[in-house]
C-alpha positions as CSV (number, residue, x, y, z in Angstrom):
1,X,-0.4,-14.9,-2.3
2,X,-3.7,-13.1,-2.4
3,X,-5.6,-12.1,-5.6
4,X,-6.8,-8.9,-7.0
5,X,-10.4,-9.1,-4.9
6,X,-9.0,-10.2,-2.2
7,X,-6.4,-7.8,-1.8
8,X,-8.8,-5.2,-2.0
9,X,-11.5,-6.6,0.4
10,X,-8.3,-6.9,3.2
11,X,-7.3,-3.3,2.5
12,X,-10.8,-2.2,2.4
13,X,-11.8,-3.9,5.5
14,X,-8.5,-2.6,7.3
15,X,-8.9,1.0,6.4
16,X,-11.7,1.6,8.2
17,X,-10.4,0.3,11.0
18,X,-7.9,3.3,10.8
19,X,-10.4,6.0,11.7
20,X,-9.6,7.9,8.1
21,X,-12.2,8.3,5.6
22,X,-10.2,10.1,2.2
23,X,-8.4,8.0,0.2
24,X,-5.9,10.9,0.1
25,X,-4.9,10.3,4.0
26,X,-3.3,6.9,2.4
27,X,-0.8,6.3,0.2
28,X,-0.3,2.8,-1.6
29,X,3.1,1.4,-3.1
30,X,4.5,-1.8,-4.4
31,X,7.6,-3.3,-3.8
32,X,9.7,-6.4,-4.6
33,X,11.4,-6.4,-1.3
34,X,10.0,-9.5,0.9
35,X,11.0,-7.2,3.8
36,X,8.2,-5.0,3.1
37,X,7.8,-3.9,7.2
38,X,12.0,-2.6,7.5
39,X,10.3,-0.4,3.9
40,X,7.5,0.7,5.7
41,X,9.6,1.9,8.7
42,X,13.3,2.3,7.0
43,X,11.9,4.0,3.7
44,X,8.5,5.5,4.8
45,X,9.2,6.5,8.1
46,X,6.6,4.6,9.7
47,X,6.9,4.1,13.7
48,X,5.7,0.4,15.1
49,X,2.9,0.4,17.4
50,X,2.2,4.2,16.2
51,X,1.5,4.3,13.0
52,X,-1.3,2.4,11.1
53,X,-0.4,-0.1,7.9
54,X,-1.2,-3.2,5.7
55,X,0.4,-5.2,3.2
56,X,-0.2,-8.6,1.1
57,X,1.6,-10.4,-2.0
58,X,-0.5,-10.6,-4.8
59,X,-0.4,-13.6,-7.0
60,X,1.5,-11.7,-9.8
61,X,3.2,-8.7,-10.7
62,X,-0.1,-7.5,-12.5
63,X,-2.3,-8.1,-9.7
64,X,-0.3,-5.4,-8.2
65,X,-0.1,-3.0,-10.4
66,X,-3.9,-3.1,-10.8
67,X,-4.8,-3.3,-7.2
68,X,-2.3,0.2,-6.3
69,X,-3.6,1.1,-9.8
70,X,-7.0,1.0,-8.4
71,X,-6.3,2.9,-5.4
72,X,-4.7,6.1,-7.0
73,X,-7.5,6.1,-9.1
74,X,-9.6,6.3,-6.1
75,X,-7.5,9.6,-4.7
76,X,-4.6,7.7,-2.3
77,X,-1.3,9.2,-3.0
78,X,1.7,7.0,-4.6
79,X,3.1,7.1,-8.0
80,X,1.6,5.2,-11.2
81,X,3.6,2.1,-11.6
82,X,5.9,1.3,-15.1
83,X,3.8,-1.2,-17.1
84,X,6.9,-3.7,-16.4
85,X,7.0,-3.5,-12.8
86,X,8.3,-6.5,-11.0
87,X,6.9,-6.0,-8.0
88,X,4.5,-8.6,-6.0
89,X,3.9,-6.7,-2.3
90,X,0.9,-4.0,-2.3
91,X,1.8,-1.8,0.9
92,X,-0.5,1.2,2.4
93,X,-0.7,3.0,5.1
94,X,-1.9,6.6,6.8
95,X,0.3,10.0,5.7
96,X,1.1,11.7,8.6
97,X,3.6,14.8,9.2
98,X,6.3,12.5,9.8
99,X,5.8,10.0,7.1
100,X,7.7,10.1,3.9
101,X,6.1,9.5,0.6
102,X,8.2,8.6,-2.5
């Protein structure tokens, strides 16, 4: 479990590693599922070994929300997350044509 500075150095240092500069080419989510890669590639639409992501588990519920919180603020695309979100797993990735965002 990673906290809230931690999560965002990983991410940070990850993204550029993607070759996109806008936060808008990525979108950020949460989710309680442990299986957050069959999300990725079963919800989102993601390809493995094609398309580019990262993930951790923050050390609570509120780390979470305030790390994707941070990140929408920033311009990525997602949706706000309910004050009571349960959710521990902080998931982005890069939006392409065939990627699905909800």
């Amino acid at each position: 479990m990673s906290t809230y500075d931690e999560i965002l150095d990983y991410f940070n240092e990850h993204m550029k590693s993607s070759g996109r500069y806008a936060y808008s080419s990525f979108y950020v989510g949460t989710t309680t599922d442990t299986d957050v890669k069959g999300r990725l590639f079963n919800v989102h639409g993601l390809r493995p070994g094609k398309s580019w992501w990262a993930y951790c588990c923050a050390d609570s519920p509120e780390t979470a929300r305030r790390v994707k919180d941070h990140y929408l603020e920033l311009g990525m695309r997602g949706t706000p997350s309910a004050s009571n979100d349960p959710a521990q797993f902080v998931y982005c990735y890069v939006v392409t044509p065939t990627t699905i965002e909800r």
